[in-house]
C-alpha positions as CSV (number, residue, x, y, z in Angstrom):
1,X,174.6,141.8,116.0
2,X,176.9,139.3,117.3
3,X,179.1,139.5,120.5
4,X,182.2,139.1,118.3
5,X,181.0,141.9,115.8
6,X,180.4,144.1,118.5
7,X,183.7,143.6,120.5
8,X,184.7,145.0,117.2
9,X,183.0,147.8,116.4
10,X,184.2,148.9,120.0
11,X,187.8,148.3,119.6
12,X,187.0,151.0,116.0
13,X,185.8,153.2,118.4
14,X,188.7,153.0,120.4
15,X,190.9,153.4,117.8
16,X,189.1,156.1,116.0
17,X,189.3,157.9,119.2
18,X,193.1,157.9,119.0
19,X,192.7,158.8,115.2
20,X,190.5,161.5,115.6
21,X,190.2,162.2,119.1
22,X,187.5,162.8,121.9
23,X,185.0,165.3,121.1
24,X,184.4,164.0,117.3
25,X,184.2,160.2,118.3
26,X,181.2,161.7,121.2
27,X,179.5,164.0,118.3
28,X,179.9,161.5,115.4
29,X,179.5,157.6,116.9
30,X,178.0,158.3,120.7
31,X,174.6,157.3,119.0
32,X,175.7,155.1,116.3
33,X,174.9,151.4,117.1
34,X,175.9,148.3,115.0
35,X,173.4,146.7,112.9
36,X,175.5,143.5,111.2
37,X,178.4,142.5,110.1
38,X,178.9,139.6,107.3
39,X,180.7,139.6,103.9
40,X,183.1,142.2,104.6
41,X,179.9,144.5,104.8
42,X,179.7,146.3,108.2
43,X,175.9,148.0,109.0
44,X,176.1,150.8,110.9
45,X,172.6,152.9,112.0
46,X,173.3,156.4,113.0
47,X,170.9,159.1,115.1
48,X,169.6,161.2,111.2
49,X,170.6,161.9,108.2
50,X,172.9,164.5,109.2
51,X,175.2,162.5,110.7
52,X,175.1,159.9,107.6
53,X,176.2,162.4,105.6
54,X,178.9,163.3,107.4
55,X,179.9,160.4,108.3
56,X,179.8,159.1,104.7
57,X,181.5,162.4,103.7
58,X,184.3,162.6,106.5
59,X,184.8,159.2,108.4
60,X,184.2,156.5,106.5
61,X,187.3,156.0,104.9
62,X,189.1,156.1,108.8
63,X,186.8,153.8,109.7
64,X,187.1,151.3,106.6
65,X,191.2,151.7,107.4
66,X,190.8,151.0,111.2
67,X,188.4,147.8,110.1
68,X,191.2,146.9,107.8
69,X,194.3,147.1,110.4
70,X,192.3,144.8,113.4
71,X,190.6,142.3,111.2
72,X,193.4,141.7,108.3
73,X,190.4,142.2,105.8
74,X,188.7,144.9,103.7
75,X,185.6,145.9,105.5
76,X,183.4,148.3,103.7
77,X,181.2,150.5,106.1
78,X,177.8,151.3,105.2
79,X,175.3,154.1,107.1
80,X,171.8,153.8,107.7
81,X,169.7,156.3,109.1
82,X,166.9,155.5,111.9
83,X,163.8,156.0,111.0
84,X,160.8,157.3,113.0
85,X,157.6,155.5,114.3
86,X,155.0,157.6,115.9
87,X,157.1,160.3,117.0
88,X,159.4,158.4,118.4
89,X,163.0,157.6,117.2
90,X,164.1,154.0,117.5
91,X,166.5,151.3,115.8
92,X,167.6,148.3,116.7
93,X,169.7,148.0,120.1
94,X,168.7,151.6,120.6
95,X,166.3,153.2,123.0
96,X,163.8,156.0,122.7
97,X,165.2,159.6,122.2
98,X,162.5,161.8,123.8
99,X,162.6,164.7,121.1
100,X,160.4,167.0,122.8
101,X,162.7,169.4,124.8
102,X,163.9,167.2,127.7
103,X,167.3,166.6,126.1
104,X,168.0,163.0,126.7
105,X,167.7,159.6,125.3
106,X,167.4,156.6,127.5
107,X,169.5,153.4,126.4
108,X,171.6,154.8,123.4
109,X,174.5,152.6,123.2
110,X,176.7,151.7,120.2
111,X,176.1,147.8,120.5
112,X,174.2,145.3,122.5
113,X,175.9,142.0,124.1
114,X,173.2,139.4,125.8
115,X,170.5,142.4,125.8
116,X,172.5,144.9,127.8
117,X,173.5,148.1,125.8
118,X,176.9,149.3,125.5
119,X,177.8,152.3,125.7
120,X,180.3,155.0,124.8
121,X,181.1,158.2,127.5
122,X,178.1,160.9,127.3
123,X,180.5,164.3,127.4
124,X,178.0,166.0,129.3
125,X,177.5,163.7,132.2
126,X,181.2,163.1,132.2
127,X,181.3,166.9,133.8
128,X,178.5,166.1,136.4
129,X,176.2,169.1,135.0
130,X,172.8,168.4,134.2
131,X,171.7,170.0,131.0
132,X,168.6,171.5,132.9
133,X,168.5,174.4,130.1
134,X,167.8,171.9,127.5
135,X,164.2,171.8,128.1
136,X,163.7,175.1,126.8
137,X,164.5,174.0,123.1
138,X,162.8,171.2,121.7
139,X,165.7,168.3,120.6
140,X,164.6,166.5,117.2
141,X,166.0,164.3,114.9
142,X,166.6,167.5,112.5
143,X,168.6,169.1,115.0
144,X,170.1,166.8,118.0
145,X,173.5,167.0,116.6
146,X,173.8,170.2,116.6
147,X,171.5,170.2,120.3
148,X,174.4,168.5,121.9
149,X,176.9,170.0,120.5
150,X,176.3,173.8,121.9
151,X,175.4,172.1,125.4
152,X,179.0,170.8,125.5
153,X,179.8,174.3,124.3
154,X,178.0,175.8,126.8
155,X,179.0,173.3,129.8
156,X,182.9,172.5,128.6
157,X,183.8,174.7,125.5
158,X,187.7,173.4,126.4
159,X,186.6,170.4,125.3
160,X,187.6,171.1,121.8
161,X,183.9,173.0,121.4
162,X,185.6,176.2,121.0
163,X,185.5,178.0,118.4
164,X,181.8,176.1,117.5
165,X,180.3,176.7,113.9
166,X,176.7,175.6,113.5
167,X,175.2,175.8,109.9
168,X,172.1,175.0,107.9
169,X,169.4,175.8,106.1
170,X,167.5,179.2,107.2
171,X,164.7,178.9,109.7
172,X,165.8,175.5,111.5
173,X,166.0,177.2,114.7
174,X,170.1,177.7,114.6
175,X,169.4,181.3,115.9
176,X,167.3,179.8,118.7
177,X,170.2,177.4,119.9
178,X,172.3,180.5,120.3
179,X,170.0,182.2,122.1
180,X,169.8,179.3,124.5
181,X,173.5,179.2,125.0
182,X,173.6,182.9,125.6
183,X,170.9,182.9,128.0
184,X,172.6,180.1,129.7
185,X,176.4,181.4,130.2
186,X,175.1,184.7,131.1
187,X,173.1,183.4,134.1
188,X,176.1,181.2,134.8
189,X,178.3,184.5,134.9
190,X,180.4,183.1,132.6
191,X,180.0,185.9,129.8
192,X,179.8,188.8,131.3
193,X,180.7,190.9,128.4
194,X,179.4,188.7,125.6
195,X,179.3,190.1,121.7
196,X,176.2,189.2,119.8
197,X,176.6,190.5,116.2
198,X,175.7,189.5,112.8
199,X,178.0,189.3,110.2
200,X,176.3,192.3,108.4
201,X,176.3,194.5,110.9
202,X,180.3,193.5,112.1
203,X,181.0,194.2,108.0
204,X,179.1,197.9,108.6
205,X,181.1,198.5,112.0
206,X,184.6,197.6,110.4
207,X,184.0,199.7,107.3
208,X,182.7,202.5,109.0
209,X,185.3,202.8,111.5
210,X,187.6,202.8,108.0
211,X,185.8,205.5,106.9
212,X,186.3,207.7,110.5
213,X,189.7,206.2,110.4
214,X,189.0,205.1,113.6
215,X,189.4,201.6,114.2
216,X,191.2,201.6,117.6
217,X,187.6,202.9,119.3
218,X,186.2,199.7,117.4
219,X,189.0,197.5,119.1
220,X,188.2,199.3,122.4
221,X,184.9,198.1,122.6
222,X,185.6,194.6,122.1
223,X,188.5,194.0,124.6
224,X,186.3,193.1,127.1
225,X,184.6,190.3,125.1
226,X,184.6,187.0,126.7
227,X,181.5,185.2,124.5
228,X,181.6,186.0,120.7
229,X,178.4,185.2,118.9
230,X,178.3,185.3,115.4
231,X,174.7,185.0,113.4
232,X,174.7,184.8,109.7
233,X,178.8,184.6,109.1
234,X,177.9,183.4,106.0
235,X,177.5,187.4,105.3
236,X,181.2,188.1,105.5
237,X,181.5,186.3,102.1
238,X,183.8,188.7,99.6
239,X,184.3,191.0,102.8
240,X,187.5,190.8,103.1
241,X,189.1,193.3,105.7
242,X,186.1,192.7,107.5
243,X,187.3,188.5,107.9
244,X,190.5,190.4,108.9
245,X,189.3,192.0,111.8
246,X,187.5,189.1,112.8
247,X,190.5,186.6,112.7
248,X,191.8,189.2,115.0
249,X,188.6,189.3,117.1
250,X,188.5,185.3,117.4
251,X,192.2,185.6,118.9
252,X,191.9,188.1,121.2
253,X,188.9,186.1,122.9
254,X,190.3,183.1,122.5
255,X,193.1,184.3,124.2
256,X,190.8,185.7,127.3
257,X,189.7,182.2,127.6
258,X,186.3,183.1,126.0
259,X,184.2,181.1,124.2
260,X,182.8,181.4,120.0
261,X,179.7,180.4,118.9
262,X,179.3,180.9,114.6
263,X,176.1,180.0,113.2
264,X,175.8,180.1,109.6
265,X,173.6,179.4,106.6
266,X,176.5,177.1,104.9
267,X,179.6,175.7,105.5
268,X,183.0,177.3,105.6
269,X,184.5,174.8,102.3
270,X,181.0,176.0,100.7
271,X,181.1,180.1,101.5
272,X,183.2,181.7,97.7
273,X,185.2,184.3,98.8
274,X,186.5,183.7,102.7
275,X,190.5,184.3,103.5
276,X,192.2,181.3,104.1
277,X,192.7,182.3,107.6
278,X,189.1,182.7,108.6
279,X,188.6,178.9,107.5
280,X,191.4,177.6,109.3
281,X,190.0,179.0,112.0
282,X,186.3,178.4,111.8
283,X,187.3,174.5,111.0
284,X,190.1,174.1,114.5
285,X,186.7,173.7,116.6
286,X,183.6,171.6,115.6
287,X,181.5,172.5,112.7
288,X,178.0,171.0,112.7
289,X,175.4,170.7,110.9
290,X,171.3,171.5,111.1
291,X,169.1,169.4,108.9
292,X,165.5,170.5,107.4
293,X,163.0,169.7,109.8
294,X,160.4,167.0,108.6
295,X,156.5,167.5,109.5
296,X,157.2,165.3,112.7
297,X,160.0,167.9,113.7
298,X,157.7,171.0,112.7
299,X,155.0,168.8,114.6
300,X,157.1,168.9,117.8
301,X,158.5,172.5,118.3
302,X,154.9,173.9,117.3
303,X,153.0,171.5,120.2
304,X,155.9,173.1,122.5
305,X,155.3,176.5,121.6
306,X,151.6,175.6,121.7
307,X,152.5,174.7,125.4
308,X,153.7,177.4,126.7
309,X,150.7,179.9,125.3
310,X,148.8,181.6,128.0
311,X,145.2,179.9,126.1
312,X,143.5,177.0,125.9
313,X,144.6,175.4,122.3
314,X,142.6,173.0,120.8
315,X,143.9,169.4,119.8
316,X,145.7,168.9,116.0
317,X,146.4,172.8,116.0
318,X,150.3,172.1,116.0
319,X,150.0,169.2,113.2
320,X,147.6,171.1,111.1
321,X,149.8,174.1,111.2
322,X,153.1,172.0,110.8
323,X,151.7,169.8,107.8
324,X,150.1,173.1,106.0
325,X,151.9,176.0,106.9
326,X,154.1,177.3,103.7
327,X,157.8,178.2,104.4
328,X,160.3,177.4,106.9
329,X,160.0,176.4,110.6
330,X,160.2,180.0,111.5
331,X,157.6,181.1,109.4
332,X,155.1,178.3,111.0
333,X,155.9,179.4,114.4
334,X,155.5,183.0,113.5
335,X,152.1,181.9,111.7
336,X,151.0,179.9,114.9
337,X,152.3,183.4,117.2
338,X,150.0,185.6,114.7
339,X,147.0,183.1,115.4
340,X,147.9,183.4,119.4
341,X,147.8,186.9,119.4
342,X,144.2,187.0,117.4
343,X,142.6,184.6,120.0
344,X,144.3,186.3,122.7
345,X,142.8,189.6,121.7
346,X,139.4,187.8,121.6
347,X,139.3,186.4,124.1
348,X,139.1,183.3,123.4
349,X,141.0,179.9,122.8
350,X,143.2,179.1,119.7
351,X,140.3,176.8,118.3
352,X,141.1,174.6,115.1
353,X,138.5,175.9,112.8
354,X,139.8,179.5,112.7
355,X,143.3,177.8,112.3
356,X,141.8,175.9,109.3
357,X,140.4,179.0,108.2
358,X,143.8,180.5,108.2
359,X,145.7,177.8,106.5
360,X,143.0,177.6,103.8
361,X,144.2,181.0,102.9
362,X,147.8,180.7,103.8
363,X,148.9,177.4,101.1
364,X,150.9,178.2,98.9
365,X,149.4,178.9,95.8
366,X,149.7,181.1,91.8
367,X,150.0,184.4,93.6
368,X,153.5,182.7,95.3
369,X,154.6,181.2,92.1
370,X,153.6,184.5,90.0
371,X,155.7,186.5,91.9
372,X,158.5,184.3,91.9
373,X,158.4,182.9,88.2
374,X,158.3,187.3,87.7
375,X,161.8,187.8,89.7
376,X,163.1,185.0,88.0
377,X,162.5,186.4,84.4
378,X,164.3,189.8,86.1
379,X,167.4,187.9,87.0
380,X,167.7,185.8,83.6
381,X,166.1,188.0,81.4
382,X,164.0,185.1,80.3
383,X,160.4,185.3,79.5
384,X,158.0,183.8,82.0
385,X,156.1,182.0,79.3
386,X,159.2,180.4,78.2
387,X,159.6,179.0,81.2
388,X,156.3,177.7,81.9
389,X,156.8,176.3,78.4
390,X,158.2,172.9,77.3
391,X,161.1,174.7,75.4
392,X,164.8,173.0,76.3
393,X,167.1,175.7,75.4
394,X,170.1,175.9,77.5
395,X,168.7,179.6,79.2
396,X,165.4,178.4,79.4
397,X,165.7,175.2,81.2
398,X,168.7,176.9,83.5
399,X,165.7,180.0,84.2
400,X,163.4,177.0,84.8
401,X,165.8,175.1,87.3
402,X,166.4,178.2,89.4
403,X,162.7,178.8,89.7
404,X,162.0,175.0,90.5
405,X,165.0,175.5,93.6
406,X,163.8,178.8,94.8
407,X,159.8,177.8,95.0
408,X,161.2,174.4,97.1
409,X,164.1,175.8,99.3
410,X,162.8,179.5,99.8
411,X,159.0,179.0,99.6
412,X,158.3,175.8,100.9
413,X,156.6,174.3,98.4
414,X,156.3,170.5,97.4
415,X,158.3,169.1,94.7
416,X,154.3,168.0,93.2
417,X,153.0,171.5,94.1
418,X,156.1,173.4,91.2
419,X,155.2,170.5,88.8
420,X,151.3,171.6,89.1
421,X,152.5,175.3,88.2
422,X,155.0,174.6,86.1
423,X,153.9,171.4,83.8
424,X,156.7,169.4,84.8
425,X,156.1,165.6,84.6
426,X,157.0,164.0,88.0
427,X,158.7,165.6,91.0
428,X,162.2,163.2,89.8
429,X,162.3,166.5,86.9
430,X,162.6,169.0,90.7
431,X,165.0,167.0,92.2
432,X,167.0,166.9,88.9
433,X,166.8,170.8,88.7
434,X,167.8,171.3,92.1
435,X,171.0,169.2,91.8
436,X,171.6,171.5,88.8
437,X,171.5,174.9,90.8
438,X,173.7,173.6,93.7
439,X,176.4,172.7,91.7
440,X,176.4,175.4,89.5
441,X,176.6,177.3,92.9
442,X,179.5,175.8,94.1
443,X,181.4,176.6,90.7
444,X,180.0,180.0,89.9
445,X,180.5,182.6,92.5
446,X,178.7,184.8,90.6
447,X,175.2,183.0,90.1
448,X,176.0,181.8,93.8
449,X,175.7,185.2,95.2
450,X,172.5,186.2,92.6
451,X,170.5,183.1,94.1
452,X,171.9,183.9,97.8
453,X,169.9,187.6,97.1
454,X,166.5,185.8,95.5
455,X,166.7,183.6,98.8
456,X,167.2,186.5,101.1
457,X,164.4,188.8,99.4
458,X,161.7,185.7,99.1
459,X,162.6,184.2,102.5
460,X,161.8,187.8,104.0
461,X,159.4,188.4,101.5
462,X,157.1,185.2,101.9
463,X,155.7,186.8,105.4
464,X,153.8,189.4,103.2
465,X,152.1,187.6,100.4
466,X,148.9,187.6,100.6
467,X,147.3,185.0,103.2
């Protein structure tokens, strides 16, 4: 990148600051650093693909506009995502981010002039805190957007952190950043009276006190709330007195000064049924996103679980269980907990040929499938040989897309492994079929809340097939 082309991209930074202020140039372009710029094309390489997306999604036209106004020309913007080499997350004019719990990145900058990285305010050390918690949850390229963000919740929520919505895909560890926040505010004494609740169980509370006609006792006990943590809000979807009550809630600790932490399996624009109010809300802080963890990402937070056992653990446990465990990222840590506990109650160490053992048993296999490809046929009332069949009838191939999108999203199986089962002819067919399910999700409220129920009963179901 040139000296000229970087001076550039700098003065966009500035300006995008003024656009967009502070706290989203930090989250979005902090680690973003300028590949090239030639033709009117400008190369920008950002942290994952979670912040490509949004980027792309969000920013790219403001930045494409500020490019415009300084250089007099069209500029069109173009994200590339860094790529990992052996473990380790590098680009060009970019250092190493560490990944493995410490919470820091040496030499991130958002440009390079004569070899010497530029670089744009770190939020946190602008406070003079060190995030010392950090090292307690394990940063990866999955997750580091979403990392930073709660530890500027958790060290300056004024910032414009506050209220903080965190969403992705179940078992990426969003639970696990809340608890980390929690655990560190209430050793700072700064949430003395913090409410944890799900958005189930705030739903149950609100109706019930309807019921008792008895709400005020409800209000009582949360007028003391200075930390609101919400798990699964996504659950408040179609509850509608119960968003009420917690536009209310949100004010009333807002107003104490308190801080709010959502975490949430999807995004507010994609949750069917939430009042107007509720978004407006949940979208006046910073909403961030979780990616799926990779086998690299798996491959970290198992070898630091695997450190902190109380055993000896032999080497390649973490990668075998990380490359072969079926599921989400929760599911190979509970695996890799359930092997733990065995050893531990032998006596012995966590040795890789009982873990082989294990995993021999635990892939994913016909009895998975079966019982999936079986609630499938319940939900569409389509025959299971139809859909193991080649037959393109509009119910058929609809029961077979749902099935194809549950087996990879909720199981954990390969896009190769469904075409085994199911006879498809390449894993292009999967992708295809899942792109089908989303959208019909975002347009049908209807089929969007019968596959949310098929998620929930084979994401909590998957723990008890047989292994």
């Amino acid at each position: 990148m040139s000296v000229p082309g970087t001076d550039i991209w700098l003065a966009v930074v500035d300006a995008f600051e003024r656009l967009r202020g502070r706290k989203t140039r930090d989250l979005w372009l902090r680690d973003a650093v300028p590949v090239s710029f030639r033709r009117g094309l400008f190369t920008l390489e950002v942290a994952n693909p979670s912040a490509k997306a949004a980027i792309d999604a969000r920013y790219r036209d403001d930045l494409e506009a500020l490019f415009r106004e300084l250089t007099g020309s069209p500029v069109r913007v173009q994200t590339q995502a860094v790529e990992r080499i052996n473990g380790a997350v590098t680009s060009a004019g970019m250092g190493t981010s560490t990944g493995a719990g410490s919470g820091t990145s040496t030499g991130t900058g958002t440009g390079t002039e004569n070899g010497t990285a530029r670089r744009l305010p770190d939020a946190v050390t602008d406070h003079g805190v060190a995030p010392a918690w950090a090292e307690r949850c394990v940063r990866s390229t999955s997750n580091q957007l979403a990392f930073d963000a709660v530890q500027r919740f958790v060290l300056a929520h004024d910032g414009g952190f506050n209220p903080l919505l965190v969403f992705g895909p179940a078992g990426t560890g969003k639970t696990e950043l809340g608890r980390m926040a929690l655990r560190k505010l209430t050793e700072a004494g700064e949430a003395s009276h913090p409410l944890v609740v799900s958005g189930e169980t705030l739903a149950r509370d609100v109706y019930r006190a309807i019921r008792s006609k008895d709400m005020p006792a409800l209000h009582r006990t949360w007028a003391d709330c200075d930390l609101l943590l919400l798990d699964e809000a996504h659950r408040l979807r179609g509850q509608r007195r119960a968003q009420a009550e917690l536009v209310t809630l949100m004010e009333h600790v807002r107003g104490r000064g308190g801080r709010i932490l959502l975490l949430s399996r999807h995004a507010p624009q994609d949750i069917h049924g939430l009042d107007e109010r509720l978004v407006s809300r949940w979208l006046s802080g910073m909403v961030v996103p979780v990616g799926e963890p990779d086998t690299a990402d798996r491959n970290e937070v198992l070898a630091a679980v695997c450190a902190t056992l109380d055993l000896p653990v032999d080497a390649g446990v973490a990668a075998a269980v990380a490359a072969r465990c079926p599921g989400n990222l929760t599911d190979a840590v509970g695996l890799l907990g359930s092997l733990a506990a065995e050893a531990a109650a032998r006596g012995g160490a966590l040795d890789m040929e009982r873990v082989r053992r294990r995993l021999d048993r635990a892939l994913p296999g016909a009895a998975g499938m079966d019982a999936l490809l079986d609630m499938a046929c319940t939900a569409t009332g389509v025959d299971v040989a139809r859909i193991r069949s080649a037959e393109k009838a509009r119910e058929v191939a609809a029961a077979r897309h749902l099935v194809v999108y549950l087996a990879t999203r909720s199981l954990g199986l390969s896009a190769r492994q469904v075409c085994r089962h199911l006879g498809l002819r390449s894993p292009s067919v999967a992708a295809y079929a899942r792109r089908q399910v989303e959208r019909r999700r975002h347009n049908d409220e209807g089929f969007d809340r019968l596959v949310h129920s098929l998620q929930g009963r084979l994401e909590g179901a998957q723990r008890d097939l047989p292994w």
